[in-house]
C-alpha positions in Angstrom: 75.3 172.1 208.5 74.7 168.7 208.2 77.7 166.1 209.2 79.3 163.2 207.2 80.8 160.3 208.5 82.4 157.3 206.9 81.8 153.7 207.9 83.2 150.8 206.7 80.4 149.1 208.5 77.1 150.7 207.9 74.2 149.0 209.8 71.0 147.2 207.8 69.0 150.1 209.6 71.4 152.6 207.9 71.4 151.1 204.7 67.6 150.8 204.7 67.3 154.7 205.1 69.7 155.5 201.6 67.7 152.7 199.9 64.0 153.5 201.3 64.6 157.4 200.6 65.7 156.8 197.5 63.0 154.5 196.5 60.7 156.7 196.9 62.2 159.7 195.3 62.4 157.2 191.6 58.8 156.2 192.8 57.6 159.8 192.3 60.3 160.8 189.5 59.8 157.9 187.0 57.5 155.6 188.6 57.0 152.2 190.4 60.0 150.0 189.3 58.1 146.4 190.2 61.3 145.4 191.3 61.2 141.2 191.4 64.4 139.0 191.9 65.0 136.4 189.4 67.2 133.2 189.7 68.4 130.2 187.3 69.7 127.6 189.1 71.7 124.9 188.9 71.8 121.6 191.1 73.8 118.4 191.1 71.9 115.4 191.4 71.6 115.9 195.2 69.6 118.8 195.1 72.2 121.1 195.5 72.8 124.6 194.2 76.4 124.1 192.3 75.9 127.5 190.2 73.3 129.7 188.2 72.3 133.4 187.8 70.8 135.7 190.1 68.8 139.2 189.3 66.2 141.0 188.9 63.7 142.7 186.5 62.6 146.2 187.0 61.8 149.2 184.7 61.0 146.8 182.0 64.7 145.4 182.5 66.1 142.4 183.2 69.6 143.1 185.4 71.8 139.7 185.4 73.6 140.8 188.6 75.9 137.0 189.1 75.7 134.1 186.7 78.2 131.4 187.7 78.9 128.2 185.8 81.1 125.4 187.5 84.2 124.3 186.1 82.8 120.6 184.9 80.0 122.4 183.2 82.1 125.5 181.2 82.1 124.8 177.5 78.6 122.9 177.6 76.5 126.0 176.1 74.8 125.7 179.8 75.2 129.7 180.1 73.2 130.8 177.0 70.6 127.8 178.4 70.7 129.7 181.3 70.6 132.9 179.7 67.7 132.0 177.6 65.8 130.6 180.7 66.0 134.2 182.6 65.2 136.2 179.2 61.9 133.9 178.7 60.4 135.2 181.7 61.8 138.4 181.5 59.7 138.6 178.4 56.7 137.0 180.7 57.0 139.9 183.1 56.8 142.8 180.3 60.6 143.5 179.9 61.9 144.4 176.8 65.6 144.3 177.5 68.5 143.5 179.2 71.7 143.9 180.6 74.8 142.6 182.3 78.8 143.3 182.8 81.9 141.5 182.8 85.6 141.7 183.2 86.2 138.0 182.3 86.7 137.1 178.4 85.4 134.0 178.3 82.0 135.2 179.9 82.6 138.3 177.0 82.5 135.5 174.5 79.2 134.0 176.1 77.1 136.9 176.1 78.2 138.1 172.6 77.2 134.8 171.2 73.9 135.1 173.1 72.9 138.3 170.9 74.3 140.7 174.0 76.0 143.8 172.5 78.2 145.9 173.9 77.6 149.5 175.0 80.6 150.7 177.5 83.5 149.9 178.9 85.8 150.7 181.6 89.3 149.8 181.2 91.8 148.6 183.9 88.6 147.6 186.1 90.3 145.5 187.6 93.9 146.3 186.5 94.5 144.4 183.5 91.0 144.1 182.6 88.5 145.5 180.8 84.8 145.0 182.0 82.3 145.7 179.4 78.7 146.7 179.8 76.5 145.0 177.5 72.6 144.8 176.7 70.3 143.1 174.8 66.6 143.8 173.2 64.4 141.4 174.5 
């Protein structure tokens, strides 16, 4: 019988086996996923990264996993620039949609006017939220 045990600190080597295994069991179930990170970012005049959005494509997906605008740029359109910048070469690497969730409204505003729709949502995540689950056809 095989044992369990719970970790609140799992090593890299650990994580590697859950992630490698399962890999490989999508690999032979639905096929390779060409799994490629994706990033938009933003710098200040120094060079330095002040915000963006981070991803990945895969399936023929884009996945927005963090897109993060700084206060003295929120209300510029800069997220749907952003937006638009990570769905062009979504489109270049075959994908033909995309996705992304949120609990904060203003972000919910952002993606709806960026042609995003909404397809679920979880309520009370976190308490006094709602995050919604929303896609787009690329």
């Amino acid at each position: 019988m095989p044992e369990f045990e719970l970790t609140a600190s799992p090593s890299a080597v650990e994580l590697a086996v859950i992630t490698d295994a399962l890999s490989a069991f999508n690999n032979s179930d639905v096929g390779p996923s060409d799994r490629q990170p994706l990033a938009v970012l933003i710098r200040d005049t120094d060079g330095k990264v002040t915000g963006g959005l981070s991803g990945f494509t895969a399936w023929g997906w884009l996945f927005t996993q963090m897109l993060y605008i700084p206060d003295t740029l929120r209300g510029t359109g800069i997220a749907g620039k952003i937006l638009a910048k990570a769905e062009d070469e979504a489109k270049a690497r075959g994908c033909r949609g995309a996705w992304i969730d949120t609990f904060n409204p203003q972000a919910l505003r952002a993606y709806l006017r960026q042609g995003y729709e909404i397809f679920g949502e979880l309520e009370d995540f976190p308490e006094g939220r709602t995050r919604s689950f929303l896609r787009k056809n690329l």
